[in-house]
C-alpha positions as CSV (number, residue, x, y, z in Angstrom):
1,X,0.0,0.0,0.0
2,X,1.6,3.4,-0.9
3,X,0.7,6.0,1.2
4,X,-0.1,9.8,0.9
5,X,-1.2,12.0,3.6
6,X,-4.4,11.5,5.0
7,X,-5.1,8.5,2.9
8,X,-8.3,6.8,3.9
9,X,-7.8,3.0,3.8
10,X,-10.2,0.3,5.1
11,X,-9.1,-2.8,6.8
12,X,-10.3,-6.3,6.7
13,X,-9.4,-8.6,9.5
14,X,-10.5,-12.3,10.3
15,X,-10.9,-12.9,13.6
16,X,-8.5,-15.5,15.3
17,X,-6.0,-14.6,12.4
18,X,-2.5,-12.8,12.6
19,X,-2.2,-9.8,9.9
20,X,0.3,-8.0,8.8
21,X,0.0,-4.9,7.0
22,X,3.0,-3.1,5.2
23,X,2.8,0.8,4.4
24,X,5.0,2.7,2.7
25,X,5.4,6.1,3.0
26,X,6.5,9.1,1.0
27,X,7.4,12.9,1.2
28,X,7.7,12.1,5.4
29,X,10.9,11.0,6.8
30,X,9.9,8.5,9.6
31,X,13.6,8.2,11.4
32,X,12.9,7.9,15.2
33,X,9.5,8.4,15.0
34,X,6.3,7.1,17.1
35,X,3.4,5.7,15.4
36,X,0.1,5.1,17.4
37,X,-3.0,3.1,15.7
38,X,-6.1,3.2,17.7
39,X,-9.2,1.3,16.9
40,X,-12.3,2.3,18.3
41,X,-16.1,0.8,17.9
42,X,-16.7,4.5,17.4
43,X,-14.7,7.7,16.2
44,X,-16.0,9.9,19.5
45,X,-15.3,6.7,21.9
46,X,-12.4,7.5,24.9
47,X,-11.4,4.4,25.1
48,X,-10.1,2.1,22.2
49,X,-10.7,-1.6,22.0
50,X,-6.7,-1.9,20.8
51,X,-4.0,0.1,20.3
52,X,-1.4,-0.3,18.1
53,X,2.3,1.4,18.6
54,X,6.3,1.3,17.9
55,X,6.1,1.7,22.1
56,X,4.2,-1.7,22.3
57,X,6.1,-3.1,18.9
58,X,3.1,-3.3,17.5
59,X,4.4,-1.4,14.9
60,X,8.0,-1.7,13.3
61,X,9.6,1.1,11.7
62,X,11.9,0.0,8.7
63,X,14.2,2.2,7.3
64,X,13.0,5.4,7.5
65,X,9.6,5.3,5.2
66,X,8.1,1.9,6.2
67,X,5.8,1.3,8.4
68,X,5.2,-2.9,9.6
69,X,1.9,-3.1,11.5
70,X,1.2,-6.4,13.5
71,X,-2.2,-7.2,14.3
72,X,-1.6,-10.6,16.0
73,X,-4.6,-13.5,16.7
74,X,-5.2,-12.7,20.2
75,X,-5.5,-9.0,19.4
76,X,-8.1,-9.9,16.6
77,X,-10.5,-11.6,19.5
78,X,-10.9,-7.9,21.0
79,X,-12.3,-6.4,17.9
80,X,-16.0,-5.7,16.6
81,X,-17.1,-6.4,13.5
82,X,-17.3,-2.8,12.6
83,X,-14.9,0.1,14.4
84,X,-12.0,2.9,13.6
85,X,-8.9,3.6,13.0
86,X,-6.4,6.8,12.5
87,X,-2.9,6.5,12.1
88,X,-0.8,9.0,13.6
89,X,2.9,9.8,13.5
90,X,5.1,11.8,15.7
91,X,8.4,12.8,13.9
92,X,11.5,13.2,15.7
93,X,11.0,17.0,15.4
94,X,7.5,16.4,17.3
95,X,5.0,17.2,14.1
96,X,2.6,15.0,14.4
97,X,0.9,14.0,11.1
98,X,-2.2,11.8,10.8
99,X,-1.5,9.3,8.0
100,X,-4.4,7.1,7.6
101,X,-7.5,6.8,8.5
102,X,-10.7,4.5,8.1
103,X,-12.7,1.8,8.9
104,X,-12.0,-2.0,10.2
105,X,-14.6,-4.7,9.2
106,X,-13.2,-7.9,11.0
107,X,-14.8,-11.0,9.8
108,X,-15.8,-12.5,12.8
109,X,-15.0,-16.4,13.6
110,X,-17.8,-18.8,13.2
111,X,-15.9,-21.7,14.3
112,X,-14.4,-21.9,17.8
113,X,-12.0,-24.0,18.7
């Protein structure tokens, strides 16, 4: 996925399932910076059902435009089937950008095991 600013990308996730999503970005050097995905059931919600960071390794800079997300199984079970996301950055000289935003349908899992 190449990404411009304020890109609006939605996300499918299956439930009980690790995913990994890879973004690249351009124009934004991304040296040292934070990156903070929160996923919400609604956009005006305080509190999000997960949050995904490069403080919780949930994200993994790569070089200096790549962004690795990691949205592991267990994560997955604490997801709706509809919510929100944003994707915001904090570069090293403390902008802070938002980068993507949209919605997450996760196909929820019929079969427990």
């Amino acid at each position: 996925v190449m990404v411009l600013m304020a890109a609006v990308y939605d996300l499918e996730i299956e439930q009980g399932e690790d995913t990994k999503l890879t973004l690249e970005v351009e124009g934004i050097d991304l040296t040292n910076a934070l990156a903070v995905i929160q996923i919400k059931k609604k956009v005006s919600d305080d509190n999000s059902l997960l949050e995904l960071s490069t403080v919780n390794s949930k994200i993994i800079l790569e070089g200096n435009n790549i962004l690795n997300v990691y949205i592991t199984k267990e994560d997955s079970l604490s997801l709706v089937s509809e919510a929100y996301y944003d994707l915001v950055v904090i570069l090293e000289n403390l902008t802070t950008k938002k980068l993507l935003r949209g919605s997450v349908r996760t196909i929820l899992a019929v079969t427990k095991w």
